[in-house]
C-alpha positions as a printed NumPy array, in Angstrom:
array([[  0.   ,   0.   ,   0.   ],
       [  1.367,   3.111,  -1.253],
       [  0.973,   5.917,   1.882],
       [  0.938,   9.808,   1.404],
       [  2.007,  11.467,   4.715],
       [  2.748,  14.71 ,   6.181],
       [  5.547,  15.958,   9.024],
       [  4.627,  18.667,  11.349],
       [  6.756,  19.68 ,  14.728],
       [  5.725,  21.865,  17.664],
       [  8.622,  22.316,  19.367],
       [ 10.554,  19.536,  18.302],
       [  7.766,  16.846,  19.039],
       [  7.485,  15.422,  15.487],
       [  4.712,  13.575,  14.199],
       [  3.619,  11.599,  11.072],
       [  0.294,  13.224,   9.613],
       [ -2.016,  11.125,   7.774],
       [ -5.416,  12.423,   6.214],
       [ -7.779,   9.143,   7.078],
       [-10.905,  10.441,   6.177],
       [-11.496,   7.761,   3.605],
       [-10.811,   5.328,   6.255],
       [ -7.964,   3.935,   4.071],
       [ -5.073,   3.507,   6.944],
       [ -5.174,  -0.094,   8.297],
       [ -5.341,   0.331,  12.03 ],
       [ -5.73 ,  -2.902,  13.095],
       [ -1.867,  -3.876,  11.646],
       [ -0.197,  -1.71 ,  14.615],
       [  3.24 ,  -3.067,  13.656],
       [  2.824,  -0.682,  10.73 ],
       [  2.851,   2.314,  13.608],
       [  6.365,   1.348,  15.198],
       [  7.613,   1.476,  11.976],
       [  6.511,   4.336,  10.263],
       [  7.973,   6.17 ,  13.823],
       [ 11.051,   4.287,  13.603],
       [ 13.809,   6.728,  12.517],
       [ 16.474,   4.3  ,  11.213],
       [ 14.549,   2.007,   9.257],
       [ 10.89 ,   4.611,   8.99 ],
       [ 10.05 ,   8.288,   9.007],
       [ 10.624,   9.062,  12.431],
       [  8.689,  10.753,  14.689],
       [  7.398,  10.944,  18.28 ],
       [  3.614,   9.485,  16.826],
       [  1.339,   8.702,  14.176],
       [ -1.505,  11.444,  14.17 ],
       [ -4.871,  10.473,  12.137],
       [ -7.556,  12.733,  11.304],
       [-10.898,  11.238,  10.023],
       [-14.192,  12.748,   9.589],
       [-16.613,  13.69 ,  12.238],
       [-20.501,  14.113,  12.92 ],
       [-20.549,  16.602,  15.998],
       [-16.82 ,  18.02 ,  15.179],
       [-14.598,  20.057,  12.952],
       [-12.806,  16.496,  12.461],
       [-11.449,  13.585,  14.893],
       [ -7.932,  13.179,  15.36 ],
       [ -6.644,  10.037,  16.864],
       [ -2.917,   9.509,  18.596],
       [ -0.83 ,   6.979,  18.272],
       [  2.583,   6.64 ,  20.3  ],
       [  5.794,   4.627,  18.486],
       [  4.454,   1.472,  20.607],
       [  0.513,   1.901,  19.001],
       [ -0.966,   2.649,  22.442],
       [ -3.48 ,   5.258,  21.745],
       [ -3.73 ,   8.812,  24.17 ],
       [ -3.946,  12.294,  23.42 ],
       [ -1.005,  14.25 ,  22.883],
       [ -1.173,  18.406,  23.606],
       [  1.96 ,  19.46 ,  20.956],
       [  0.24 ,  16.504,  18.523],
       [ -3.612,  18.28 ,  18.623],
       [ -1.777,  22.011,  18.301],
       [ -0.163,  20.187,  15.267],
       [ -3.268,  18.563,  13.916],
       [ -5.283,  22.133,  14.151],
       [ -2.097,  23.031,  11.848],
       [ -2.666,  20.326,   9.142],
       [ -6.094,  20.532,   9.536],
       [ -5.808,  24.044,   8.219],
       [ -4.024,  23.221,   5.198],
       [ -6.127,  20.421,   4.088],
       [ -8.863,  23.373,   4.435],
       [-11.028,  21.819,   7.101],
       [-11.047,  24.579,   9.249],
       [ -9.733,  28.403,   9.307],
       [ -8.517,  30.045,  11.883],
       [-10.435,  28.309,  14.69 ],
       [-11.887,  24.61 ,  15.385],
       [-13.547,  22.218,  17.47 ],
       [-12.555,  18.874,  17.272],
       [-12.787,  15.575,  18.802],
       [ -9.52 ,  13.598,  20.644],
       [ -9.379,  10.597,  22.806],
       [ -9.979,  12.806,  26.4  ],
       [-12.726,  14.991,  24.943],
       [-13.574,  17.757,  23.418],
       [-10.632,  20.383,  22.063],
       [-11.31 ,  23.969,  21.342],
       [ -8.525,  25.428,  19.291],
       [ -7.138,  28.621,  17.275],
       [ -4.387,  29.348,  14.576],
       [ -2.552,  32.517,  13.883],
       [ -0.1  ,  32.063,  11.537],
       [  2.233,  29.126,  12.829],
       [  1.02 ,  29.966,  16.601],
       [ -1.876,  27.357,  17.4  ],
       [ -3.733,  28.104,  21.148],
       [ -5.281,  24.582,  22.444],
       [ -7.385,  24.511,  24.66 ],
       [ -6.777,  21.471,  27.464],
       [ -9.109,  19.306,  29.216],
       [ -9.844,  20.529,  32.981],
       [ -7.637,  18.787,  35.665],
       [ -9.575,  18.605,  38.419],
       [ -7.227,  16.245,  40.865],
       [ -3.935,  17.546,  41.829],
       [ -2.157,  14.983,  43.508],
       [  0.728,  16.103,  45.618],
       [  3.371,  13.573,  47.141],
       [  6.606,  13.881,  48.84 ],
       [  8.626,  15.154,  46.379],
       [  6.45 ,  15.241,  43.323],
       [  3.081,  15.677,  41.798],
       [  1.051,  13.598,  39.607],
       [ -1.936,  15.165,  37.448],
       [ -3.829,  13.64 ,  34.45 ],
       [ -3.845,  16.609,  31.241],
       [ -4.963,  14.147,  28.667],
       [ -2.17 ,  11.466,  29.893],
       [ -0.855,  10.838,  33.385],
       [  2.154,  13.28 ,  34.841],
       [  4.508,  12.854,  36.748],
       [  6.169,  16.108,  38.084],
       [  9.307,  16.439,  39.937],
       [ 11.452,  19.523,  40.522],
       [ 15.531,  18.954,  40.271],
       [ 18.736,  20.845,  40.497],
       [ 21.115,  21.392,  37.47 ],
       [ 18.7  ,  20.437,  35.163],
       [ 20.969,  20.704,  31.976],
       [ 22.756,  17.81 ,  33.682],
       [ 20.039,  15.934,  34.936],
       [ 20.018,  11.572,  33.278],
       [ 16.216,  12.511,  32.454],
       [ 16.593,   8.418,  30.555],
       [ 17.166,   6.847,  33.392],
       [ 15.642,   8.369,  36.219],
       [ 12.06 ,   9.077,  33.797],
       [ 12.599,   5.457,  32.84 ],
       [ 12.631,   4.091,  36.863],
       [  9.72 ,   6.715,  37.924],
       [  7.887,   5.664,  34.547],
       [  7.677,   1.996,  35.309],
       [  7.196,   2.683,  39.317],
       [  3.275,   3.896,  38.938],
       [  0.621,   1.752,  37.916],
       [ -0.075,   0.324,  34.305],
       [ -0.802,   2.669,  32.166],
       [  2.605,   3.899,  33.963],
       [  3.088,   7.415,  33.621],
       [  5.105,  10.635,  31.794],
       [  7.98 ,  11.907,  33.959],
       [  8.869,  15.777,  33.915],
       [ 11.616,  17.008,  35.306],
       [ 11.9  ,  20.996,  36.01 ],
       [ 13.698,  23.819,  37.119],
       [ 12.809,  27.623,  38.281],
       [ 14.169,  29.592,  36.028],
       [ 11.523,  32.839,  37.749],
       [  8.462,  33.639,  39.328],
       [  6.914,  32.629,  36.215],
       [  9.368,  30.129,  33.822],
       [ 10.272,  27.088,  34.426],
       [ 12.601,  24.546,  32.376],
       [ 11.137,  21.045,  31.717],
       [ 12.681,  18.029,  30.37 ],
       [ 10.238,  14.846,  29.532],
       [ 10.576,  11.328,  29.595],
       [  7.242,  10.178,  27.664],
       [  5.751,   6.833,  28.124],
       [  4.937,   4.697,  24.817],
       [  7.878,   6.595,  23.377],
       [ 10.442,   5.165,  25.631],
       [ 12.243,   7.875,  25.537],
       [ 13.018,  11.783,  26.329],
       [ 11.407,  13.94 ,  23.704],
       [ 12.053,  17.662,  23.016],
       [  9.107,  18.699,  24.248],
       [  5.642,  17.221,  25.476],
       [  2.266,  19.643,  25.449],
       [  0.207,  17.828,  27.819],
       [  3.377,  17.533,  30.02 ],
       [  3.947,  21.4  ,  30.477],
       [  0.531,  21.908,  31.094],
       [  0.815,  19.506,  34.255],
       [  4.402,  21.202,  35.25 ],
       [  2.343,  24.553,  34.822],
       [ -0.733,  23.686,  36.942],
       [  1.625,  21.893,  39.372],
       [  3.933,  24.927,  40.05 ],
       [  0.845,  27.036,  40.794],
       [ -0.986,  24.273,  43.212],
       [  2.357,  23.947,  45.07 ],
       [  2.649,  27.715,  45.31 ],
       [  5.749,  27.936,  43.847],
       [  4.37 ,  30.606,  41.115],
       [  1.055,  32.842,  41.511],
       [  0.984,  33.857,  37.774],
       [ -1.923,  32.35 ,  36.158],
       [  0.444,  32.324,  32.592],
       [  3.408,  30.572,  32.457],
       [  6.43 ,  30.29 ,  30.025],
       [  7.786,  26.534,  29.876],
       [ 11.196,  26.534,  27.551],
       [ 12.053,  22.927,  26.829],
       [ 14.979,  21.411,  24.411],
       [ 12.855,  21.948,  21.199],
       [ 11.948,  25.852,  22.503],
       [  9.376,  27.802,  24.058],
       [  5.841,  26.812,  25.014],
       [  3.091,  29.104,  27.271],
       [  0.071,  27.708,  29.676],
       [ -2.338,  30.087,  30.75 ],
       [ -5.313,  28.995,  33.131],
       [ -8.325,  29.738,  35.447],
       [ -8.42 ,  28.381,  39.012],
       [-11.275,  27.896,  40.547],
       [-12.306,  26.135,  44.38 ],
       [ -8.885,  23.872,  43.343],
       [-10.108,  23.435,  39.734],
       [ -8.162,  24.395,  36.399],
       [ -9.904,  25.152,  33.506],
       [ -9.648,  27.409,  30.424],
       [ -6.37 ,  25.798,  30.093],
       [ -4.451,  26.62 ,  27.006],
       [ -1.336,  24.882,  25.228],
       [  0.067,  27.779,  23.174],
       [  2.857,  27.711,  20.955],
       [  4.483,  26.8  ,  17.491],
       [  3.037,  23.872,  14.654],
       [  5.291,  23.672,  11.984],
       [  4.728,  21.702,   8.514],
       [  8.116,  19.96 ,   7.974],
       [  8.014,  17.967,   4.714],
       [  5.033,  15.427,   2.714],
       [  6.269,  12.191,   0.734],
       [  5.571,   9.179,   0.292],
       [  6.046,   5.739,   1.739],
       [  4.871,   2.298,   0.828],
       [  3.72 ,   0.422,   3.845]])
């Protein structure tokens, strides 16, 4: 089968596009995943990202990490609105459907605003906090970050929670209002250089723990810059939004 695809990035967070809505991709060979994201022997990328018609929505998009589990992904949806957009499904602003729910999103230029589920349970432990954004998060604040073995340490915390198992971030204070986050992400295996859903946990984590008021925070990771604003409310955040860059890399073609 003979496979036209499309590579965005958000912040170095790459993904394989695919335009499903004829239903042509064959989901059920998942072995076909792993190696499309494979980046000796495939593409490469971070995930597989369908998008398929809707009834209720703008369009569905569906996530798939390198291993096929399925979850949502916030740098993935920011870069969906972004293809979306130039297959002319939407214009400048969308509703759409993902595995958690309900996204509300907008596009200027190459900056895409997505709006995040509401994370209603903050749970904080004794040196870390754990919050579900989409995906479970696993937040922990180090020294020396730069230096940090994110592999090995994300890879222990990782397998030390429950199956599903979880995301690990890692951060440092850079101010009252930045912090520096490096992400080991589950189904991935691996550090990435960057993680949506995983900033927006650092970012609503920070403010439960009190270690920043500001209800907008700036989140620079190794692919570059990403920004969560929020509401609180009674221990509740919600108008949550994922901002940053969605970038349209390259299209080919592969036979799979």
């Amino acid at each position: 089968m003979n496979l036209m695809f499309f590579k965005y990035q958000g912040t170095g967070n790459d993904f394989v596009m695919i335009d499903n809505r004829t239903k042509t991709f064959p989901k059920e060979k998942t072995d076909i995943i792993s190696q499309l994201c494979d980046r000796h022997f495939g593409i490469g990328a971070d995930g597989v990202i369908l998008i398929e018609n809707d009834d209720d929505f703008d369009f569905k998009m569906i996530y798939y990490n390198p291993d096929a589990s399925e979850t949502f992904c916030g740098n993935g949806g920011r870069c969906t609105v972004a293809f979306a957009k130039q297959l002319g499904i939407i214009d400048s602003k969308t509703h759409f459907l993902a595995v958690d729910g309900e996204h509300f999103a907008e596009i200027n230029n190459s900056i895409v605003s997505l709006k995040m589920i509401d994370v209603e349970e903050i749970k904080i432990q004794e040196n870390s906090v754990f919050a579900y954004t989409g995906t479970q998060h696993h937040v922990e604040m180090v020294n020396e970050l730069k230096d940090f073995p994110v592999y090995e340490k994300g890879k222990e915390i990782r397998y030390s929670y429950a199956e599903p198992g979880s995301n690990v971030n890692f951060v440092e204070q850079l101010n009252n209002d930045t912090f520096k986050v490096r992400t080991y992400e589950k189904g991935v295996e691996n550090e990435t250089l960057a993680c949506g859903t995983g900033v927006t946990a650092v970012a609503v984590a920070m403010h439960k723990t009190n270690k920043t008021k500001s209800n907008h925070i700036y989140l620079p990771v190794e692919g570059g810059n990403l920004e969560v604003s929020f509401k609180e409310e009674n221990g509740i955040y919600n108008n949550i939004f994922l901002i940053g860059p969605a970038q349209f890399v390259f299209k080919g073609n592969i036979s799979i």
